[in-house]
C-alpha positions as a printed Julia matrix, in Angstrom:
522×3 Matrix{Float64}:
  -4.83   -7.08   -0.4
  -8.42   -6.17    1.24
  -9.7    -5.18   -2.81
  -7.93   -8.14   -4.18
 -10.16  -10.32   -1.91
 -12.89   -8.94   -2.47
 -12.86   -9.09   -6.07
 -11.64  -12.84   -5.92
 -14.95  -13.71   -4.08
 -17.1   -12.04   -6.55
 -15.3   -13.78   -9.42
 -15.53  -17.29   -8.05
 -19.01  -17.17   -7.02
 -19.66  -16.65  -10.5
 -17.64  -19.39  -11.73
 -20.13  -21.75   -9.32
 -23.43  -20.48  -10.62
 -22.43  -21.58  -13.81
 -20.66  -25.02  -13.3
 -17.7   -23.41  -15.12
 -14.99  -25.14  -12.45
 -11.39  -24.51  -13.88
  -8.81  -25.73  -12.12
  -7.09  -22.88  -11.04
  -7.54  -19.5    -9.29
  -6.76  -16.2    -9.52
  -3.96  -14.63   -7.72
  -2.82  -11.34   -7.31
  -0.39   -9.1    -4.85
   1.29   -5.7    -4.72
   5.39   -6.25   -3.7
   7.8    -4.65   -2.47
  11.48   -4.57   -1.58
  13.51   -4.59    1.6
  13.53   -0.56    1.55
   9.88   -0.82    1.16
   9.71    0.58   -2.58
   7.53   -0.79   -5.08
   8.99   -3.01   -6.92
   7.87   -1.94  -10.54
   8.14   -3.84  -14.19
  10.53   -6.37  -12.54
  10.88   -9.99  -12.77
  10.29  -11.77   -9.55
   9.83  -15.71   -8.86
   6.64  -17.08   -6.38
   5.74  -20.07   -4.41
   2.66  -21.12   -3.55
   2.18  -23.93   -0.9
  -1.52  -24.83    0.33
  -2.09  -26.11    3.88
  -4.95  -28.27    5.33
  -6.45  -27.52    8.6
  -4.13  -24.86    9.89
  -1.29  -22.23    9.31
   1.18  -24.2     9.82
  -0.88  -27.99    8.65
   0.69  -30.3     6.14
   1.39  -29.29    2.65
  -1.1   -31.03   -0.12
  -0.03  -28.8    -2.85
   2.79  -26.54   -4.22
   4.06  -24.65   -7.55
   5.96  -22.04   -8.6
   5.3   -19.41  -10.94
   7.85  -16.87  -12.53
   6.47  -13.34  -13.57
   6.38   -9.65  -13.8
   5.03   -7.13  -11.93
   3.74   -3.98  -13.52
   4.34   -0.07  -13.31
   2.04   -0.27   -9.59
   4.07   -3.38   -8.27
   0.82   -5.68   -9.29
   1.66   -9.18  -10.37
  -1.36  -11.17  -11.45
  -1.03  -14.9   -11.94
  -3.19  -18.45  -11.96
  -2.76  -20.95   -8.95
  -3.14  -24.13  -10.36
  -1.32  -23.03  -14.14
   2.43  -22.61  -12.47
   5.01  -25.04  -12.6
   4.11  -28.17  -10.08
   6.13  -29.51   -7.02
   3.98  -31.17   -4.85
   0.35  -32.71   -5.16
  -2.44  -32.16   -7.97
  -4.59  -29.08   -7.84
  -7.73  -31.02   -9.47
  -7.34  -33.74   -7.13
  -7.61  -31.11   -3.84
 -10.7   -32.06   -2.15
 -12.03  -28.7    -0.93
 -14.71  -29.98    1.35
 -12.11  -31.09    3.64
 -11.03  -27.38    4.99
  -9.85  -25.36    6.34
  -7.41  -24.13    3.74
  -4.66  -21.78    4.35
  -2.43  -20.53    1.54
   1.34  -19.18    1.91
   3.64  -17.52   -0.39
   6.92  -16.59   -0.45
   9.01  -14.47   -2.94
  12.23  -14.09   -4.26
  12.27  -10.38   -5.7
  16.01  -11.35   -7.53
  13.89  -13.76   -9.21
  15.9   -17.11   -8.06
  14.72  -19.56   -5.34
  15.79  -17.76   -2.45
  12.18  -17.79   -1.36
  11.01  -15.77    2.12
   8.11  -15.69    3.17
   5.64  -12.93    2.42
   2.41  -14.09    3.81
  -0.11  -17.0     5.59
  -3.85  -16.13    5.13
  -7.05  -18.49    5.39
  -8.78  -18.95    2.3
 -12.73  -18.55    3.02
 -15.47  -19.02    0.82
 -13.24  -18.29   -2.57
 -11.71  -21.65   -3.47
 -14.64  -23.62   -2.23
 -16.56  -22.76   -5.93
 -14.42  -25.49   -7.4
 -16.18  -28.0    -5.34
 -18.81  -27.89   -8.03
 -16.56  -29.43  -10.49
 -18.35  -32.73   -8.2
 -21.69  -32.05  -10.16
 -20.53  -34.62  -13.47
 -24.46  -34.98  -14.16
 -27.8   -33.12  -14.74
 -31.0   -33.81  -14.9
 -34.17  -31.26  -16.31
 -34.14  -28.03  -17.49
 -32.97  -24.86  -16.82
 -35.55  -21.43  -17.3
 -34.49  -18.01  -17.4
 -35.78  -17.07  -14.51
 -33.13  -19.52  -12.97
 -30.05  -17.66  -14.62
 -28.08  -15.75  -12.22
 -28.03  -11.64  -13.02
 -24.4   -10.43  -12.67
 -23.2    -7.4   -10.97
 -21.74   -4.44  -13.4
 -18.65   -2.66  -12.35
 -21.04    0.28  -11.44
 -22.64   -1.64   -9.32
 -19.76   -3.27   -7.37
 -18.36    0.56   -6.83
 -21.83    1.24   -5.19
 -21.2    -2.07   -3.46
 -17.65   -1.4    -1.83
 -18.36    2.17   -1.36
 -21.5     1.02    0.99
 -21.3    -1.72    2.42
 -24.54   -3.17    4.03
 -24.24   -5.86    6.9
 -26.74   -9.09    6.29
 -27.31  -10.05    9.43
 -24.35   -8.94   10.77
 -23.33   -6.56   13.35
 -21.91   -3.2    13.19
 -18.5    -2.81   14.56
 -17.31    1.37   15.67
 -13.86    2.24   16.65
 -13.59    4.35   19.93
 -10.44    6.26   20.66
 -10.21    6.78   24.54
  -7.39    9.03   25.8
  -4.86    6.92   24.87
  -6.31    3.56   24.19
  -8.5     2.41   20.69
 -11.14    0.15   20.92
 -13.29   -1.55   18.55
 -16.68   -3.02   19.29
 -16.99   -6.59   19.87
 -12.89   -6.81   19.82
 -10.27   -5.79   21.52
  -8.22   -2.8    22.52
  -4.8    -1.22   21.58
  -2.79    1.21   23.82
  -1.24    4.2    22.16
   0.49    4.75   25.54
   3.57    6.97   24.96
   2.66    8.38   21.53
   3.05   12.11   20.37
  -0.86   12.42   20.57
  -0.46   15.92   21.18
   1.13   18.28   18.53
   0.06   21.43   20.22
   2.92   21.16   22.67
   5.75   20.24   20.47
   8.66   22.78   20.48
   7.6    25.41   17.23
  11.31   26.24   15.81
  10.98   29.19   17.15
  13.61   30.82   19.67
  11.4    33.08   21.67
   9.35   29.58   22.69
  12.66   28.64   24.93
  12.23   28.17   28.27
  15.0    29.23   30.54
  16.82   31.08   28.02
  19.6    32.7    29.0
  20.31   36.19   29.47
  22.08   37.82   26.4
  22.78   41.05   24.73
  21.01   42.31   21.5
  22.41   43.4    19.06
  21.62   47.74   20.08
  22.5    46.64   23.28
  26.17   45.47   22.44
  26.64   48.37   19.94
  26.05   50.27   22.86
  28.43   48.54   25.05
  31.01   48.99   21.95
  30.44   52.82   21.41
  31.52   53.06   25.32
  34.41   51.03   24.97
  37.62   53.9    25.57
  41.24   52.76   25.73
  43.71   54.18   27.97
  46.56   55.5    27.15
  45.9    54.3    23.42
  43.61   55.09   20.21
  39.85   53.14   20.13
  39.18   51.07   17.44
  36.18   50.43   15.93
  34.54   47.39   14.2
  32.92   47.04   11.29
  30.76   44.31    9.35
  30.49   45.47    5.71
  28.25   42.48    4.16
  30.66   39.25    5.07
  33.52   40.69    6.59
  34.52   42.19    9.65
  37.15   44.41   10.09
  38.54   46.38   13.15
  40.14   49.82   12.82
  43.93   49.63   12.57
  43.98   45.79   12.46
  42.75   42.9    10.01
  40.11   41.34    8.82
  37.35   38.62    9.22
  35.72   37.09    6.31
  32.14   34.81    7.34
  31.4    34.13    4.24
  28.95   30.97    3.88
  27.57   31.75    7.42
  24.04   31.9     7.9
  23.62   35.69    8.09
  19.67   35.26    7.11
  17.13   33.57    9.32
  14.18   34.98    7.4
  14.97   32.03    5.05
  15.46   29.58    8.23
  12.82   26.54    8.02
  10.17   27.31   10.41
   9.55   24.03   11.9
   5.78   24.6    10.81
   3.97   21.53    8.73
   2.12   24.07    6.36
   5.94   25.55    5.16
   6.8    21.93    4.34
   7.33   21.89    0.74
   5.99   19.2    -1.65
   3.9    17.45    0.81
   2.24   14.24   -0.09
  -1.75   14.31    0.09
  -2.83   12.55    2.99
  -6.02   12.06    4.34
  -6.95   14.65    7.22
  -8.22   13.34   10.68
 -12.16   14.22    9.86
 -11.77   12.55    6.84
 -10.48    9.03    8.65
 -13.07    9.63   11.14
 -15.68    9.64    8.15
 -13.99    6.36    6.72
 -13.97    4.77   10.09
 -17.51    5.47   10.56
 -18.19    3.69    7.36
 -17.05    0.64    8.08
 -19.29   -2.72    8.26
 -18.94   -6.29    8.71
 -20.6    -8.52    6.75
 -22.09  -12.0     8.27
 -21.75  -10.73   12.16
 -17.79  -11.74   12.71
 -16.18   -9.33   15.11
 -13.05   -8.27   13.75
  -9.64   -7.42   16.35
  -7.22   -4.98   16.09
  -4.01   -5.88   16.75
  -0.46   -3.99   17.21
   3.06   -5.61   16.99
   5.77   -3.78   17.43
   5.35   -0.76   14.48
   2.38   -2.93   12.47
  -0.71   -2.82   13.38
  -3.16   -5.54   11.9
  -7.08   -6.09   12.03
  -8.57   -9.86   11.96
  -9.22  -11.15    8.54
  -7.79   -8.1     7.03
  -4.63   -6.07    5.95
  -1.9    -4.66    7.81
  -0.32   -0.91    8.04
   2.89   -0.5     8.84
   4.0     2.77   11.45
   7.79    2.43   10.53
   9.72    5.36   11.47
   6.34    7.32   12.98
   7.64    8.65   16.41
   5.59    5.8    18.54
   7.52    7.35   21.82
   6.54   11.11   22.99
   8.86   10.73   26.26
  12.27   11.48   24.14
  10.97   14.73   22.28
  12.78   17.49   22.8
  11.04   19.74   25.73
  11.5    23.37   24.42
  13.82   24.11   27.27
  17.39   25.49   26.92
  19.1    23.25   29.43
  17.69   20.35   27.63
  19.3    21.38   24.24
  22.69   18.83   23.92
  25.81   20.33   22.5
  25.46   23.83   23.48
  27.96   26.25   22.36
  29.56   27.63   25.7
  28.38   30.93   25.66
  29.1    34.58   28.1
  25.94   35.87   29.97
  25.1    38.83   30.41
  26.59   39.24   33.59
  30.2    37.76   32.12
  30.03   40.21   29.17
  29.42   43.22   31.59
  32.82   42.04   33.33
  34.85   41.7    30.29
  33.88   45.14   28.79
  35.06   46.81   32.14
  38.48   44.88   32.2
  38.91   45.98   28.19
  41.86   48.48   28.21
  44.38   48.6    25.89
  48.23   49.75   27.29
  50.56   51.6    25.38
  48.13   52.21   22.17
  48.81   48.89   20.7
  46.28   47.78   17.79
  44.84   44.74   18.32
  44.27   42.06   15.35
  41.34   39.04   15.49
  42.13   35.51   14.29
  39.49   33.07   13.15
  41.42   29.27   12.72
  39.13   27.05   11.88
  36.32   27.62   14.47
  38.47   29.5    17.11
  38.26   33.27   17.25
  41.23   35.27   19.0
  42.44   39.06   19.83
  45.69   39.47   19.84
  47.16   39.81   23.82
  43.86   38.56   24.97
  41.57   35.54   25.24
  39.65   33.04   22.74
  36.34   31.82   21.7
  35.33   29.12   19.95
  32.54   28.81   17.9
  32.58   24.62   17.98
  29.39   23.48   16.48
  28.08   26.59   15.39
  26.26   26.23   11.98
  29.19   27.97    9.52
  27.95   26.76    5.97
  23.96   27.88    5.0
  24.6    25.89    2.32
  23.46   22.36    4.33
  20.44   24.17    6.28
  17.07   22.15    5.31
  15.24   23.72    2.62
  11.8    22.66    3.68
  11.29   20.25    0.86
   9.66   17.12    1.76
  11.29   15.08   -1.19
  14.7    16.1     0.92
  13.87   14.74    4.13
  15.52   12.15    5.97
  14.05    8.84    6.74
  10.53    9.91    5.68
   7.88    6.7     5.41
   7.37    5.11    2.62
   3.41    5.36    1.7
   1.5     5.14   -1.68
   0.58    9.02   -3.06
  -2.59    9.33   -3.95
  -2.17    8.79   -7.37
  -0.82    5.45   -7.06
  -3.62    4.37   -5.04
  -6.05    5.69   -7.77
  -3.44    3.51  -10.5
  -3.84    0.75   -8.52
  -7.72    0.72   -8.33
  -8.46    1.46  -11.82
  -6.38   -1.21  -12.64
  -7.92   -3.82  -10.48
 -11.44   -2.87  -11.64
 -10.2    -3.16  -15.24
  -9.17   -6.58  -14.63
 -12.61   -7.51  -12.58
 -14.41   -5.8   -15.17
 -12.79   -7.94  -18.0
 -12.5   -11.19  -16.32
 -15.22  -11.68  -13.98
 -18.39   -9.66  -14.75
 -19.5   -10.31  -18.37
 -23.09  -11.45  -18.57
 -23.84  -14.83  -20.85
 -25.3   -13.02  -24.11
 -27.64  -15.17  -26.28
 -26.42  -16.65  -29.67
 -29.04  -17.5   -32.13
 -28.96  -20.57  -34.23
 -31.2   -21.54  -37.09
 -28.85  -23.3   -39.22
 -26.44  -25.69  -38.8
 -22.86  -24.64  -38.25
 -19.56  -25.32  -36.31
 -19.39  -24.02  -32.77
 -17.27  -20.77  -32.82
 -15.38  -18.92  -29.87
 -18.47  -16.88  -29.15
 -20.7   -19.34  -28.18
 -18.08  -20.39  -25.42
 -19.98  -19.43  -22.06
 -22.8   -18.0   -23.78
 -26.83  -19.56  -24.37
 -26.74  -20.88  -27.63
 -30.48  -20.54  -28.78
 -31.51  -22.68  -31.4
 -35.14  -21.92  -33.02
 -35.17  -23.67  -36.39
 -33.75  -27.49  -36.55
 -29.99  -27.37  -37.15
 -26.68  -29.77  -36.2
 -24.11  -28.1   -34.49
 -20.47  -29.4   -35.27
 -17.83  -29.86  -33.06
 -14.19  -30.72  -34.7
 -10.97  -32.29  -33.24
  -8.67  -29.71  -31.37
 -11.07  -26.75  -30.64
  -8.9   -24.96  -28.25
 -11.62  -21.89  -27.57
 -13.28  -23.76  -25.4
 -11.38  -24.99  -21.9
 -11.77  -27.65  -20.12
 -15.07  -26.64  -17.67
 -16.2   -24.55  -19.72
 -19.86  -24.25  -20.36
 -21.99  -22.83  -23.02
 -26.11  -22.83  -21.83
 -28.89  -24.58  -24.45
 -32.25  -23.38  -25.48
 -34.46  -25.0   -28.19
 -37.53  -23.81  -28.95
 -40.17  -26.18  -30.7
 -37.37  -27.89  -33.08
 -34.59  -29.87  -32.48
 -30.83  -29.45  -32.15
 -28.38  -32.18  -32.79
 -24.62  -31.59  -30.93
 -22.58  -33.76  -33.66
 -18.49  -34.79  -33.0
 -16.2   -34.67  -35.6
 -12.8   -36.93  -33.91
 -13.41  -35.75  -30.14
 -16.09  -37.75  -27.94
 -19.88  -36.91  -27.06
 -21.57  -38.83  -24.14
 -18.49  -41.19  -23.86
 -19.14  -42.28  -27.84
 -15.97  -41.27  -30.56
 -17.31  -38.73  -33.16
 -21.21  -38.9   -31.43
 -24.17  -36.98  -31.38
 -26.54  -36.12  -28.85
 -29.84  -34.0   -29.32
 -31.81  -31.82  -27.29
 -35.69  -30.67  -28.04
 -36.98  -33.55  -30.16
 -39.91  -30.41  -31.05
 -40.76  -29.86  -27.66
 -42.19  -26.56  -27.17
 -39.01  -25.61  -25.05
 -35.88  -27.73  -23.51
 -32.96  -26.37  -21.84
 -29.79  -28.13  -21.63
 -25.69  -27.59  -21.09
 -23.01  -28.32  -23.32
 -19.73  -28.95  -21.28
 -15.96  -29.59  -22.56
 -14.62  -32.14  -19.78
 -11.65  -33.25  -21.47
  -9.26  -32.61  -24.3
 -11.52  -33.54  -27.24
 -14.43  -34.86  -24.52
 -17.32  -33.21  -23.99
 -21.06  -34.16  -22.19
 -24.76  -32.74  -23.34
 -27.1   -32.66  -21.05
């Protein structure tokens, strides 16, 4: 939520240069469900509860609000519009903070509500104080008008940020411990730091492998095989089946005859890999990073989150946190090992082979068991005998791989935002000319209405364009303007007038809608 925040300040201050106070704020978050998947296009019910001096301080106001999130998971909404439980928003005296704000979510969309999240609320909801200012006296100049930042300008903004002030905070990674300037420090003690000396897939990077035969070696060892008193046999593998002379047959079909096609254990062969940021390219966003107004920030890990001060969290779910249970590379750490002959044990049993009274032998595989008839057994118990379930390399096939936003749906999700902030919070007033009299219209809402020949301007009974604390800026030059009601109240009088200039050579004033059909002219 570290954009969302952002933007929300931005908006708000804007709302405050302007005496434009609604009673409500915006809201927005990103949710998910237990599995940690976006939860897209589905309704989901909120609470919002507001609490005075602490996290966990008394409750002076709660609502709930039932919505929808979009295609990114984004639900946008308007504290102070939802559907009341406790307390009046407008009645919320702000300069008695701190203010901390909780919500909870039921995803089904009932009232099963858990909680999602406590946060402070800084300078953002503190604009609405100005809804205090009821009266004004003299005039306002150009100069005095606030100049508003373009969405250009808040990308050069967020993509550099400058401290005021302030102090610059670095991150320093230490052997196994990260530190950040001014904070505090968190231990990757016991983390895979070190991918260099994980095992590589690869069977010639065993340690203490035992001593075996090749495969020239026991061909060798075959071709020297004589019988006595009998007729050799020979064997022979013709694609998937091997046969012995004067016996039967052995089919291996769906064993894995290929290794070649084997996954290597290497990242790069992974297939369909998500783009992630590299480690030079963290380093370069680390280094970026600023505080603004000199607060030190802390870093702080619990468990598999790890959290900085003021900020957002990241989860490390299913990241291997612990390097001391990797497997070592060495063969008499492998579990479930086949029991095997060495080298030494095959070299016994070819010597004792002798066949008596030139009987053909026959070889039995039962399940995983092989046999020769008149002699021993081996079994082949957890041996890989289907290809077919061998991991293809493809990422999208892994098991228990985190959950984390592709870079596409973290470029969604910004556009989006920016949209919004462009649309909502960074117009700039533009000037509306008047030189005759007319009714006020939807675009003079927030706008400077300047007026430069004398003319009335008519307000009627039930016009909605215009919200409560809403203002639209005056400017008469050398004439007068007269602000006439038709049914709705002016100055506290039904169906007044008030007017501004009297053919001064320029007066500035405010028109503001405080009530439903009440407005004041200043």
């Amino acid at each position: 939520m570290k954009w969302l925040f952002k933007f929300s300040i931005l908006a708000l201050i804007h709302i405050s240069v302007f005496g434009q106070t609604p009673e409500k704020m915006s809201y927005q978050a990103v949710i998910r469900d237990n599995s940690d998947v976006l939860l897209q296009n589905s309704n989901v019910n909120l609470k919002i509860i507001l609490r005075q001096g602490s996290p966990n301080g008394s409750s002076i106001y709660e609502e709930t609000h039932r919505t929808t999130t979009n295609k990114n998971g984004l639900l946008s909404l308007e504290i102070g519009s939802g559907s009341i439980e406790k307390g009046f928003f407008n009645e919320i005296n702000w300069a008695q903070g701190p203010f901390f704000i909780e919500t909870l979510v039921d995803i089904q969309g009932n009232t099963n509500y858990k909680i999602n999240g406590i946060s402070e609320m800084l300078s953002v909801p503190y604009a609405l104080h100005a809804k205090s200012a009821d009266s004004f006296t003299g005039t306002i100049s150009p100069s005095q008008m606030p100049d508003f930042y373009t969405a250009d300008e808040i990308d050069n903004i967020l993509l550099d940020i400058n401290t005021v002030g302030g102090v610059s905070q670095s991150l320093k990674l230490n052997e196994n411990n990260l530190t950040i300037s001014g904070g505090n420090i968190v231990s990757f003690e016991n983390w895979d730091t070190n991918i260099a000396d994980d095992f590589s897939g690869f069977y010639d990077d065993l340690q203490n492998k035992p001593v075996l035969y090749d495969k020239s070696e026991i061909d060798n060892l075959i071709a020297g095989i004589e019988t006595t008193g009998g007729t050799p046999q020979n064997l022979n593998l013709d694609l998937n089946t091997l046969s012995i002379s004067g016996g039967n047959s052995i089919s291996f079909e769906n064993w894995d005859t290929n290794a070649a096609d084997d996954f290597s254990g290497i990242y790069d062969d992974l297939q369909n890999k998500p783009v992630l940021y590299d480690k030079s390219e963290i380093d370069n966003l680390i280094a970026g990073i600023e505080t603004t107004g000199g607060t030190p920030q802390n870093l702080n890990l619990d468990l598999n989150t790890l959290s900085i001060s003021g900020g957002n969290s990241i989860s490390f779910e299913n990241w291997d946190t612990n390097a001391a249970d990797d497997f070592s590379g060495i063969y008499d750490d492998l579990r479930n090992k086949p029991v095997l002959y060495d080298k030494s044990e095959i070299d016994n049993l070819i010597a004792g082979i002798e066949t008596t009274g030139g009987t053909p032998q026959n070889l039995n595989l039962d399940l995983n068991t092989l046999s020769i008839s008149g002699g021993n057994s081996i079994s082949f118990e957890n041996w890989d005998t289907n290809a077919n379930d061998d991991f293809d390399g493809a990422y999208s096939k892994l098991t228990g791989a985190p959950k984390i936003y592709t870079q596409d749906e973290v470029n969604n999700i910004k556009a989006e935002i920016l949209t919004e902030v462009k649309n909502d919070y960074m117009k700039k007033p533009t000037v509306i000319n008047i030189s005759s009299s007319r009714s006020i219209s939807q675009s003079d809402v927030g706008n400077t209405i300047a007026c430069t020949s004398s003319a009335t301007l008519s307000i009627n009974s039930g016009f909605s364009a215009m919200q409560i604390g809403d203002v639209s800026s005056i400017e008469v030059h050398g004439t007068t303007l007269t602000i006439q009601g038709s049914g709705v109240i002016i100055n506290g009088v039904n169906s007044g007038k008030a007017t501004i200039g009297n053919n001064k050579d320029y007066t500035g004033g405010i028109l503001r809608k405080t009530g439903t059909n009440t407005y004041i002219v200043l």
